[in-house]
MIRO-547120 format. One record per residue: x, y, z negated of N, C-alpha, C, O in turn; residue in three letters. Coordinates in steps of 0.1 Angstrom, whole numbers, plus 5000, padded with zeros to 4 digits. Layout:
XYZXYZXYZXYZALA
...
// end
This chain:
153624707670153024587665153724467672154224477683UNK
153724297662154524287668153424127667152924077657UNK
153224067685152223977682152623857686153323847696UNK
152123767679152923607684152423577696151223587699UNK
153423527705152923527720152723347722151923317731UNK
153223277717153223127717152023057716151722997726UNK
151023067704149723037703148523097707147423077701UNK
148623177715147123247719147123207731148223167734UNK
146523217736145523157759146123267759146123367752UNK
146723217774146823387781146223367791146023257795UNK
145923517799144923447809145823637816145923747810UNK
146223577831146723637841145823757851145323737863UNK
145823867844145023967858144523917870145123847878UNK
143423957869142923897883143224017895142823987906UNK
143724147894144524207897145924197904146324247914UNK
146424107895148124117899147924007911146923937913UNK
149224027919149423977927150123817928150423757918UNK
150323767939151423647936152723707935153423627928UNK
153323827938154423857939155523857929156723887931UNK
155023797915155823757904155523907895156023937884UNK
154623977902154424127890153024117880152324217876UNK
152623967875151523947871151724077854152724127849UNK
150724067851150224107837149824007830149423917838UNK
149623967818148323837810148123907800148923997798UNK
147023877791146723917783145823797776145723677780UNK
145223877764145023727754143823797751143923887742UNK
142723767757141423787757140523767735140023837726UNK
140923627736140323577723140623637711140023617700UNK
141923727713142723777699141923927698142023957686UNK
141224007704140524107703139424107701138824217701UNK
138623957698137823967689137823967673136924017667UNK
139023917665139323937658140324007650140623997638UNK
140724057658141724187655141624287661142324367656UNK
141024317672140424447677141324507683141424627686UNK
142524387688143624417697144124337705144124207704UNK
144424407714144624317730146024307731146924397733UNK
146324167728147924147736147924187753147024167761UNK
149424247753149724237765150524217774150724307782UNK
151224077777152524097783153024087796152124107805UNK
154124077799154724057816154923887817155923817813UNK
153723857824154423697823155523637828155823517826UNK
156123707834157823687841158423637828159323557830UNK
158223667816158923657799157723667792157123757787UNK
157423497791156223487782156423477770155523477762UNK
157823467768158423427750158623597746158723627734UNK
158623677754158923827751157823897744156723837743UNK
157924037738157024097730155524077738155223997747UNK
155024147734153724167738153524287735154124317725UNK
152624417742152024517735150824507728150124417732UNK
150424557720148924537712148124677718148524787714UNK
147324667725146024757730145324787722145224697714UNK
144424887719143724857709141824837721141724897732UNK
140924767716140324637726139624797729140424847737UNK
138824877727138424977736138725087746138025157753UNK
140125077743141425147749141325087762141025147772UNK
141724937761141624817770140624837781140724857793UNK
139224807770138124817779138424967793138624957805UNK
138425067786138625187795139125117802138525067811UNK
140725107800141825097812141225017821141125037833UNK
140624917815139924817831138824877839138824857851UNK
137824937833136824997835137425067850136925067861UNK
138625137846139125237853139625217867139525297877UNK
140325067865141224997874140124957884140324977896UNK
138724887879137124817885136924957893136624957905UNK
137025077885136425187895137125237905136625317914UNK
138525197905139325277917140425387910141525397915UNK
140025457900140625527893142225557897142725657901UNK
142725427894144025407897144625407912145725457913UNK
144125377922144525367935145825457935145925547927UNK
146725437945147625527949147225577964147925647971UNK
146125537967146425577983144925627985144625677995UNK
// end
C-alpha cells in the first residue's frame, strides 16, 4: 500500500527514544481507512507501512503489556 506521507499529523511513539530510532504514525487516517500509517521518522518523505488499525491496536496493546521486552 502505498500512503501519502506529506498531509497527514504524524505523531512520534511515546515509546521511541531520543536516540534518532523514533517510529510516527498517523493516528487520524485509521479512522477512515481502517489503516495505520507507519513510518521511520529519520525519512519522513519515505514510504510508510499501512497497518491494518486492529492489527495496530494488538501490537500496542502488546508493547503496554511488556510482551515485547528483551530482558
Amino acid at each position: 500500500m502505498t500512503t501519502e506521507t506529506t498531509t497527514q499529523q504524524w505523531v512520534k511513539s511515546s515509546y521511541s527514544d531520543n536516540g534518532g530510532s523514533c517510529v510516527e504514525w498517523a493516528p487520524t487516517t485509521a479512522a477512515t481507512t481502517g489503516t495505520v500509517p507507519v513510518r521511520d521518522s529519520k525519512d519522513p518523505g519515505g514510504p510508510a507501512l499501512g497497518v491494518p488499525a486492529a492489527a495496530f491496536a494488538a501490537f500496542v496493546a502488546g508493547v503496554k503489556a511488556g510482551d515485547f521486552d528483551t530482558v
